[in-house]
PyMOL CGO cylinders between C-alpha atoms (Angstrom):
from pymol import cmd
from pymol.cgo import CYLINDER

trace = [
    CYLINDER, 3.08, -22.82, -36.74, -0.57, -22.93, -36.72, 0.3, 1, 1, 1, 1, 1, 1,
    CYLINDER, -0.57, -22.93, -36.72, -2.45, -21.86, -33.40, 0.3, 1, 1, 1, 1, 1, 1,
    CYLINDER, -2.45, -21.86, -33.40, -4.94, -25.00, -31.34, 0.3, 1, 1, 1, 1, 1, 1,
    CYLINDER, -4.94, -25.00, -31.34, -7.09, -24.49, -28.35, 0.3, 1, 1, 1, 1, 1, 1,
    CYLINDER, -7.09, -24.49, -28.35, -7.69, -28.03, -26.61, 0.3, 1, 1, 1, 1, 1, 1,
    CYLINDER, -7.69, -28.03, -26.61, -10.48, -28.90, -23.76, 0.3, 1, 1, 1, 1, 1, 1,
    CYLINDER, -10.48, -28.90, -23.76, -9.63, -31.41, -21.82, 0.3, 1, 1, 1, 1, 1, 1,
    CYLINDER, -9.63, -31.41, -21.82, -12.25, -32.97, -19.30, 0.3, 1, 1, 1, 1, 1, 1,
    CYLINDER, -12.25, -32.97, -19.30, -10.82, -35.44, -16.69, 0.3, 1, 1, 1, 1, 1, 1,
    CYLINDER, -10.82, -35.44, -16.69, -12.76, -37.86, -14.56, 0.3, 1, 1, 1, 1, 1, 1,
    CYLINDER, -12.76, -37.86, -14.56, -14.32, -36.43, -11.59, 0.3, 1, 1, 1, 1, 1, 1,
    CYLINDER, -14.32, -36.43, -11.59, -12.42, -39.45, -9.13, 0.3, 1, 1, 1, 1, 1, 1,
    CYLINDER, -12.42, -39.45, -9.13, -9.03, -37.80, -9.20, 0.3, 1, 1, 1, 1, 1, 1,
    CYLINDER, -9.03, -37.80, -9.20, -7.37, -34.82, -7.84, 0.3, 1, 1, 1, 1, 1, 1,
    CYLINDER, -7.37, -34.82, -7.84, -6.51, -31.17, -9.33, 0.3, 1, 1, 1, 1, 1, 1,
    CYLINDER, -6.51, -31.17, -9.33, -2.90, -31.89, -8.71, 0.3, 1, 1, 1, 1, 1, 1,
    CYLINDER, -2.90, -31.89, -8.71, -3.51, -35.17, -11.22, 0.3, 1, 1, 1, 1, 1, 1,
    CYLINDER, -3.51, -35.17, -11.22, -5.19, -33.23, -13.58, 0.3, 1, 1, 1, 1, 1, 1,
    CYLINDER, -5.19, -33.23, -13.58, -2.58, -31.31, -13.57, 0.3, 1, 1, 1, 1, 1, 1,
    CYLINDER, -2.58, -31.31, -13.57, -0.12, -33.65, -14.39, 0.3, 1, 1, 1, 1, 1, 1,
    CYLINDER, -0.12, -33.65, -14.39, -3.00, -34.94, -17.00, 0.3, 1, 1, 1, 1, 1, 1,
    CYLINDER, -3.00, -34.94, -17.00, -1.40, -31.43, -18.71, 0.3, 1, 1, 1, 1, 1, 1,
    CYLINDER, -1.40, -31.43, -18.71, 1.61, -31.13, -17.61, 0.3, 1, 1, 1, 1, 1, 1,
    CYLINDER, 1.61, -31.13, -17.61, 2.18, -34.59, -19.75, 0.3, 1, 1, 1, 1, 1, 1,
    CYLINDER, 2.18, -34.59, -19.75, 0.34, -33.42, -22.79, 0.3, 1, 1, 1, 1, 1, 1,
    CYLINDER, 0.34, -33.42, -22.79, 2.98, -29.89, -22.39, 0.3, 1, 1, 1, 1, 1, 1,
    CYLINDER, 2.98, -29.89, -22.39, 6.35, -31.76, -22.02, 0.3, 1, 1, 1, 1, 1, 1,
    CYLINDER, 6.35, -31.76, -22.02, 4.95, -33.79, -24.91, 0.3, 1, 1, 1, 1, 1, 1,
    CYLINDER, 4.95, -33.79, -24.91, 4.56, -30.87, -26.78, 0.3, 1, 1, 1, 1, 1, 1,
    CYLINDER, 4.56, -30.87, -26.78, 7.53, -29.01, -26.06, 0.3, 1, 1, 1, 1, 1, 1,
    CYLINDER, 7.53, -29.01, -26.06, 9.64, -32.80, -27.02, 0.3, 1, 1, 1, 1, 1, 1,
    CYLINDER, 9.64, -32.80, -27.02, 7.54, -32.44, -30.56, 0.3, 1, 1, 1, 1, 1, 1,
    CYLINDER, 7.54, -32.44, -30.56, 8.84, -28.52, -31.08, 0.3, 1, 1, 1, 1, 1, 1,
    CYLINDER, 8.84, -28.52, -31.08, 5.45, -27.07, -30.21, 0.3, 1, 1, 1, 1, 1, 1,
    CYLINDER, 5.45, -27.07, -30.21, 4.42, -24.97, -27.05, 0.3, 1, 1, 1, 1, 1, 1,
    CYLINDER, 4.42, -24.97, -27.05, 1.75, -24.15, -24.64, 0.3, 1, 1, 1, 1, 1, 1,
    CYLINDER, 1.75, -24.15, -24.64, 1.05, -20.99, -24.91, 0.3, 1, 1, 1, 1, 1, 1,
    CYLINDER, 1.05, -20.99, -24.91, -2.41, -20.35, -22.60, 0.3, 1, 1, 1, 1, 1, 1,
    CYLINDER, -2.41, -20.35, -22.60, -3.38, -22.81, -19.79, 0.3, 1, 1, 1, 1, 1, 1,
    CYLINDER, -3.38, -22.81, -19.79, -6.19, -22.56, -17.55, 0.3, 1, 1, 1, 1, 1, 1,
    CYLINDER, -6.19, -22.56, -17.55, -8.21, -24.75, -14.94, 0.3, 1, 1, 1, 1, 1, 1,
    CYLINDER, -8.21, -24.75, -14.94, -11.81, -24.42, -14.83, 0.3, 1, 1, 1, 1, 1, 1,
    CYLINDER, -11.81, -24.42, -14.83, -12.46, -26.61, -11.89, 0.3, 1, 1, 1, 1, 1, 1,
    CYLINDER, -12.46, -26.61, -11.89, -14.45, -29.48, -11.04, 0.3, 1, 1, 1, 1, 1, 1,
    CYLINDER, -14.45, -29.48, -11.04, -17.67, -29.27, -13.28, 0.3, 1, 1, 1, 1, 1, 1,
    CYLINDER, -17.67, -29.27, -13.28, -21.05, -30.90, -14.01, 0.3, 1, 1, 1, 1, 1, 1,
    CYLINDER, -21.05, -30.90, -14.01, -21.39, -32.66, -17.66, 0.3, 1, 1, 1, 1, 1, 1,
    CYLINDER, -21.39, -32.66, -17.66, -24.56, -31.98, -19.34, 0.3, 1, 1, 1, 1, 1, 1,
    CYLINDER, -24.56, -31.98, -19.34, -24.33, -36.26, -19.97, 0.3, 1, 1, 1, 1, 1, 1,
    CYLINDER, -24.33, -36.26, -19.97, -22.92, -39.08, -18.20, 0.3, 1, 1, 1, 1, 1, 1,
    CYLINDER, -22.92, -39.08, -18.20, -19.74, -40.05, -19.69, 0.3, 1, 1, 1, 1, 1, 1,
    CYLINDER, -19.74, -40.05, -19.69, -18.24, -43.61, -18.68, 0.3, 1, 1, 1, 1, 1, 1,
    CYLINDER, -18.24, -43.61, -18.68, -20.32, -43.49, -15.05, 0.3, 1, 1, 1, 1, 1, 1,
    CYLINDER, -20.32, -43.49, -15.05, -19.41, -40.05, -14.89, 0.3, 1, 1, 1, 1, 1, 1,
    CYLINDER, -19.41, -40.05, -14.89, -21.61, -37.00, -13.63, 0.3, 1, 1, 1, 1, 1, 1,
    CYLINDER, -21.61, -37.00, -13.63, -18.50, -34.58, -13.19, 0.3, 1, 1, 1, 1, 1, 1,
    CYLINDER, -18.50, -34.58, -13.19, -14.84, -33.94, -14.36, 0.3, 1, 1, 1, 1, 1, 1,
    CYLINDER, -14.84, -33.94, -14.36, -11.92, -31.26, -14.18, 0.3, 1, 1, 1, 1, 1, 1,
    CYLINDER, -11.92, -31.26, -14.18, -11.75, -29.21, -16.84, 0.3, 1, 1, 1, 1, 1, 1,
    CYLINDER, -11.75, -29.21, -16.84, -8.98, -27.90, -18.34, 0.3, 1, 1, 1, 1, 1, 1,
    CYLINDER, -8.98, -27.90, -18.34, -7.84, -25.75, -21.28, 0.3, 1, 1, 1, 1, 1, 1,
    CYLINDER, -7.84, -25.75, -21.28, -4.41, -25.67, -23.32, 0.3, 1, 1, 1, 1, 1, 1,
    CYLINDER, -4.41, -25.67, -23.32, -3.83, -22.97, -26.36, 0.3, 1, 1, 1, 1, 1, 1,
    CYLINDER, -3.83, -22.97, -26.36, -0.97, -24.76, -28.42, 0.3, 1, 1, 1, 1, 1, 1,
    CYLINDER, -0.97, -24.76, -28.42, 1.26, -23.53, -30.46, 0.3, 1, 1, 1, 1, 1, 1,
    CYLINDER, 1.26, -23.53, -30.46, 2.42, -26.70, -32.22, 0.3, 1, 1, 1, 1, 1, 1,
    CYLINDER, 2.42, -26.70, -32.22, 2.70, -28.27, -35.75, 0.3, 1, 1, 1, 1, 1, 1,
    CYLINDER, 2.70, -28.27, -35.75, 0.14, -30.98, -36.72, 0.3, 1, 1, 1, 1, 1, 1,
    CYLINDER, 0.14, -30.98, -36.72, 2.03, -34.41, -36.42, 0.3, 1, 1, 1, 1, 1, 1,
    CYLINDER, 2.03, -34.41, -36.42, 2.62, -33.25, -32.88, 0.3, 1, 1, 1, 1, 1, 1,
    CYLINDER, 2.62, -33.25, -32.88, -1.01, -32.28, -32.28, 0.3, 1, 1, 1, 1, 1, 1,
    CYLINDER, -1.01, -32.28, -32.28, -2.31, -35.84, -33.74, 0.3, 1, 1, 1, 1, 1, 1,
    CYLINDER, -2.31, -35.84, -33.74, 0.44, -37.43, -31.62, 0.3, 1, 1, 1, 1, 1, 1,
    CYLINDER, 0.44, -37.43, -31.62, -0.55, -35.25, -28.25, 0.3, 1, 1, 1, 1, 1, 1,
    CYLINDER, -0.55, -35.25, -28.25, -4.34, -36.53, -29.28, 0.3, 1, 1, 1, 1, 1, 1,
    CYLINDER, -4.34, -36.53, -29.28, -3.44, -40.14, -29.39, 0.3, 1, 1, 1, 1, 1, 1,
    CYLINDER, -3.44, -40.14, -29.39, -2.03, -39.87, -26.22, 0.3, 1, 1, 1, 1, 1, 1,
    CYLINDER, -2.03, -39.87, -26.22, -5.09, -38.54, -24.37, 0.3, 1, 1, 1, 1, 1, 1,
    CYLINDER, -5.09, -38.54, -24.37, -7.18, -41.20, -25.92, 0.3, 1, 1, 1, 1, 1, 1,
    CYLINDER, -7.18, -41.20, -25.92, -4.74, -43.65, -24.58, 0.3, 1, 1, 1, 1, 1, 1,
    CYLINDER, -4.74, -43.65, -24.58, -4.82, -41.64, -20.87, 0.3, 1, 1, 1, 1, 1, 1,
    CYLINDER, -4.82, -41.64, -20.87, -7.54, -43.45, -18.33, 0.3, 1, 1, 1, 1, 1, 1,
    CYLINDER, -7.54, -43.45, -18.33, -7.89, -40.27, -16.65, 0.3, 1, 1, 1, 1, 1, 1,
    CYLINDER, -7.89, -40.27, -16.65, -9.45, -38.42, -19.55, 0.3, 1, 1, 1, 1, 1, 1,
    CYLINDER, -9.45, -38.42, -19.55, -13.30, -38.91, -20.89, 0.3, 1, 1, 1, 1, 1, 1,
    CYLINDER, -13.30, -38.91, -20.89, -13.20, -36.18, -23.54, 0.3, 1, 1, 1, 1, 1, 1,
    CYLINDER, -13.20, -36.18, -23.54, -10.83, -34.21, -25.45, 0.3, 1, 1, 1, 1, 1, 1,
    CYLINDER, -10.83, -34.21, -25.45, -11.42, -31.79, -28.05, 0.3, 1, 1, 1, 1, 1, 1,
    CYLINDER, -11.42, -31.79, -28.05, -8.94, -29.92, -30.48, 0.3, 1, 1, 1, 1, 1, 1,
    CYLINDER, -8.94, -29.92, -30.48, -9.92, -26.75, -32.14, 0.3, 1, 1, 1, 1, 1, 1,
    CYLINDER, -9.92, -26.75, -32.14, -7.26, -24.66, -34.76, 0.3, 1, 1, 1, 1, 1, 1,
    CYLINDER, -7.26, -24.66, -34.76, -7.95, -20.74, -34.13, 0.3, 1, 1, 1, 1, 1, 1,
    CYLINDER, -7.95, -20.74, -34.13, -6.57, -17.77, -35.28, 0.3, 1, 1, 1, 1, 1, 1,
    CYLINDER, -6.57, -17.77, -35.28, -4.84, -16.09, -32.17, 0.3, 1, 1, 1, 1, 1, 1,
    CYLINDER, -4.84, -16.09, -32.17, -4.80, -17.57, -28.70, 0.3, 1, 1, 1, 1, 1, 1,
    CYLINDER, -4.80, -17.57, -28.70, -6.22, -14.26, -26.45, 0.3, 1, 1, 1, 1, 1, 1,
    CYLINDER, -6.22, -14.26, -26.45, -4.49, -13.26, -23.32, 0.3, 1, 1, 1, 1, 1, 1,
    CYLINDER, -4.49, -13.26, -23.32, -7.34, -12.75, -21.48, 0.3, 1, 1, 1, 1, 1, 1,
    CYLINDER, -7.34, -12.75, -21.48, -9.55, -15.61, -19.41, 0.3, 1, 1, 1, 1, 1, 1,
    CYLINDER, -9.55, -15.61, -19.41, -11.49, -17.13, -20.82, 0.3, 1, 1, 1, 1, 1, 1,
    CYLINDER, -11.49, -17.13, -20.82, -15.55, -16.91, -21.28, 0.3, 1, 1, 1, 1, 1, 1,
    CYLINDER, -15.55, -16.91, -21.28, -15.88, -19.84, -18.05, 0.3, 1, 1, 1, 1, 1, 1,
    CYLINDER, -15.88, -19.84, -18.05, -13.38, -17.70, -16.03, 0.3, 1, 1, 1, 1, 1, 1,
    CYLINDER, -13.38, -17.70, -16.03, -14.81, -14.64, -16.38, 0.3, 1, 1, 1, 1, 1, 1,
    CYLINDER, -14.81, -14.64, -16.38, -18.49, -15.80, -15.80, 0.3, 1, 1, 1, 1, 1, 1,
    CYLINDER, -18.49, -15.80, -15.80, -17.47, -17.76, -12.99, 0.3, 1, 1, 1, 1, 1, 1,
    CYLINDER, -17.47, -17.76, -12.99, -16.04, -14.24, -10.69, 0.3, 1, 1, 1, 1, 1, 1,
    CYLINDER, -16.04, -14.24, -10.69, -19.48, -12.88, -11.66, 0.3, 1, 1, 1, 1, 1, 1,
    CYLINDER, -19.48, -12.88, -11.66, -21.63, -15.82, -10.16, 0.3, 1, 1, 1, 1, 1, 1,
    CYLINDER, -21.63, -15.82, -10.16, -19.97, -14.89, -6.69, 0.3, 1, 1, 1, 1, 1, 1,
    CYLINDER, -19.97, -14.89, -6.69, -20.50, -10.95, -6.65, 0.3, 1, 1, 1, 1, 1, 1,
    CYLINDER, -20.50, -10.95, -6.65, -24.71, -11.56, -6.73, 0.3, 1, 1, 1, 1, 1, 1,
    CYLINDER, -24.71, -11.56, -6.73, -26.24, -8.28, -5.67, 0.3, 1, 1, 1, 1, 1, 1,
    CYLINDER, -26.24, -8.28, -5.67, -29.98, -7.88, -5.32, 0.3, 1, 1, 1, 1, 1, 1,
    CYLINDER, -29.98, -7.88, -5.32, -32.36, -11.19, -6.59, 0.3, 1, 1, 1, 1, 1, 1,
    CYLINDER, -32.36, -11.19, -6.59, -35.41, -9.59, -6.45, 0.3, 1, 1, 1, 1, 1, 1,
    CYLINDER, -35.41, -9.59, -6.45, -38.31, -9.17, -4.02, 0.3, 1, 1, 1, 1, 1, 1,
    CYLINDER, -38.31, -9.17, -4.02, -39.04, -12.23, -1.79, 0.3, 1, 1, 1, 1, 1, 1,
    CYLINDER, -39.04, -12.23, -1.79, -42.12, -14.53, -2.62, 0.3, 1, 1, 1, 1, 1, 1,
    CYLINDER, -42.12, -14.53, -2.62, -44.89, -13.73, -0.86, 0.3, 1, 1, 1, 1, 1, 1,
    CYLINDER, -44.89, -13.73, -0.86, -46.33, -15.95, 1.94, 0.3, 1, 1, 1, 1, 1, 1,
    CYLINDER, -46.33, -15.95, 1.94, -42.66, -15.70, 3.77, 0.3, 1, 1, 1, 1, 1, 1,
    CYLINDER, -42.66, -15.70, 3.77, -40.66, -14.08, 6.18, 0.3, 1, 1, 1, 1, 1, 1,
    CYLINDER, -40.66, -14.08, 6.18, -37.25, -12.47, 5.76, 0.3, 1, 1, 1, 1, 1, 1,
    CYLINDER, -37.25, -12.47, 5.76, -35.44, -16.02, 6.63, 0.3, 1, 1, 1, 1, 1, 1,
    CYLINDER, -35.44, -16.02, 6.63, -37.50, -18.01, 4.45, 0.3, 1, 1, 1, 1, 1, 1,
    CYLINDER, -37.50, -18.01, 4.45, -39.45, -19.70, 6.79, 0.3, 1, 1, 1, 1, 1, 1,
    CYLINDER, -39.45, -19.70, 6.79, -43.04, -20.25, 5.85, 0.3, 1, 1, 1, 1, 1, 1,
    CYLINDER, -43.04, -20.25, 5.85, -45.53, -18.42, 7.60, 0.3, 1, 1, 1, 1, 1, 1,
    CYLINDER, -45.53, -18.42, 7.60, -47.80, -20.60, 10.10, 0.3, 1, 1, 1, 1, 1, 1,
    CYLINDER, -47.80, -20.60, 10.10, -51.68, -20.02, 10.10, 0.3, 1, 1, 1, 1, 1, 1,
    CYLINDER, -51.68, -20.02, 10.10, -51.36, -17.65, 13.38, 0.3, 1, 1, 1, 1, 1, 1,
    CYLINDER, -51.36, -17.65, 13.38, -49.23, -15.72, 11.21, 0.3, 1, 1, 1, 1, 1, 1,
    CYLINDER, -49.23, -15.72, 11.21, -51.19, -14.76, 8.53, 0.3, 1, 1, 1, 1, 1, 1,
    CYLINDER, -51.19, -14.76, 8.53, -51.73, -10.99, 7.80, 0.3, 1, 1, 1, 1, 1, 1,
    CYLINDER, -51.73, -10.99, 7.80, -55.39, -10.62, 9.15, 0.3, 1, 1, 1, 1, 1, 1,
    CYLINDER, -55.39, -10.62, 9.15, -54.36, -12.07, 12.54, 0.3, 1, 1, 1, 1, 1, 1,
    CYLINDER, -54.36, -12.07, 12.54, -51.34, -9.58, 12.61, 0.3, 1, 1, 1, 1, 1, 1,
    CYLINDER, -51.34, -9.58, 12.61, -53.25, -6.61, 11.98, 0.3, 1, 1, 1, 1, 1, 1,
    CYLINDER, -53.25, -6.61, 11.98, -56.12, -7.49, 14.35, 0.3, 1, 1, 1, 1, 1, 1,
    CYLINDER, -56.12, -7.49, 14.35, -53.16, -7.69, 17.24, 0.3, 1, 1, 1, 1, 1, 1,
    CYLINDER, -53.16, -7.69, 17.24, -51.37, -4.69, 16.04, 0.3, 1, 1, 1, 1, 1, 1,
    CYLINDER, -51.37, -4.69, 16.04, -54.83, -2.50, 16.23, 0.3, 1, 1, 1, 1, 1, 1,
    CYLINDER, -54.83, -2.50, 16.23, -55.83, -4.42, 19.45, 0.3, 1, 1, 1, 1, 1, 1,
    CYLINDER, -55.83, -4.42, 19.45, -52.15, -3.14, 20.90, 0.3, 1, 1, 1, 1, 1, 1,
    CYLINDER, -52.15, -3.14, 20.90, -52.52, 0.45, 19.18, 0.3, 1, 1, 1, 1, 1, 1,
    CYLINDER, -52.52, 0.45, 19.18, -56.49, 0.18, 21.20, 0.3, 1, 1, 1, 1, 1, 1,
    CYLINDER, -56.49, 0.18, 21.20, -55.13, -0.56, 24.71, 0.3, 1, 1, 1, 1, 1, 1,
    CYLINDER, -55.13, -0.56, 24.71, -52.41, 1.97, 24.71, 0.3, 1, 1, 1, 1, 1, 1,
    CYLINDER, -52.41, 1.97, 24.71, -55.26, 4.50, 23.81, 0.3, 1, 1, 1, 1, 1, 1,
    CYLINDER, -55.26, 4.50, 23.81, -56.98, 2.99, 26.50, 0.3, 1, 1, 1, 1, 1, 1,
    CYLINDER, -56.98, 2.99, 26.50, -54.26, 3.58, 28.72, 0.3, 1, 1, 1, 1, 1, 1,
    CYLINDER, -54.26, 3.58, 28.72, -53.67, 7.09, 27.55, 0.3, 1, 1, 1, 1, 1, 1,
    CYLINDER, -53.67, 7.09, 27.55, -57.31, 8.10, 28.46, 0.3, 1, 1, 1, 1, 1, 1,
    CYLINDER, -57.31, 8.10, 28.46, -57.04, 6.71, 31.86, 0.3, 1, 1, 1, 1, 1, 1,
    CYLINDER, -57.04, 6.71, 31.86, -54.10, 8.83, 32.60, 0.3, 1, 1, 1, 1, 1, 1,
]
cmd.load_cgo(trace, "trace")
C-alpha cells in the first residue's frame, strides 16, 4: 500500500484532548477502510503565518498513513466536512521515518538556550535602563573620589 504523511491544523478554540479525537476519528476511519496509522505526533498549539476563518492559532497534528487511495480521498472528505479543522494537507512519501519529526526536534532545542550574546550597552545586568546618575563618568568620578578618601585616611593613620 502506498505510504501518506497528513498535517492536520485544528482551530485554536478547542482542547488537545479534541484534537485528539479530531485523529483518533480520521485513525478508526482508516483502520474501517484497511489502512493504518503508522506515525502520529502532536505539535502543539501554534501560530499560523495567516488568519484562517478568524483564526490566529491551531493544534497541529501529524498522521503517517499507511492506507490505499479510496480510503485516503474518503479520510480527506471527512476532514473537510469536520468544523474543527481549517487545513488539511495530504502528502504520498516514500518511507514514514521513526524518528520526530523536524518541529519536534527543533522545538527541545528552543528550550536548552545557552549563551545569547553580550548585553546591549547602556544597561545593567537585569535589563533595567541606566538613569542619568548612572552613567559611566559619574561612576568613575565616585569610585576615584572613594579610592581618594581611603588614601586620605591611610595617611592620617
Amino acid at each position: 500500500m502506498p505510504l501518506y504523511e497528513t498535517v492536520v491544523i485544528a482551530r485554536s478554540e478547542i482542547t488537545q484532548a479534541q484534537a485528539d479525537a479530531v485523529a483518533d476519528a480520521v485513525t478508526t476511519q482508516l483502520e474501517a477502510d484497511g489502512g493504518a496509522v503508522k506515525k502520529r505526533e502532536y505539535w502543539g498549539l501554534r501560530a499560523l503565518a495567516y488568519r484562517i476563518k478568524k483564526n490566529r492559532k491551531g493544534h497541529y497534528i501529524l498522521l503517517g498513513l499507511d492506507a490505499p487511495s479510496p480510503a485516503i480521498l474518503e479520510m480527506e472528505r471527512q476532514l473537510s466536512l469536520n468544523e474543527d479543522v481549517l487545513r488539511f494537507m495530504t502528502v504520498r512519501i516514500e518511507e514514514i521515518s521513526e524518528e520526530p519529526s523536524v518541529i519536534l526536534s527543533r522545538k527541545s532545542d528552543d528550550r536548552e538556550r545557552g549563551f545569547r550574546g553580550p548585553k546591549p550597552a547602556g544597561r545593567f545586568e537585569t535589563g533595567r535602563k541606566r538613569g542619568f546618575d548612572e552613567r559611566e563618568e559619574f561612576r568613575a568620578r565616585d569610585e576615584f573620589r572613594a579610592d581618594r578618601d581611603d588614601y586620605a585616611l591611610e595617611e592620617e593613620i
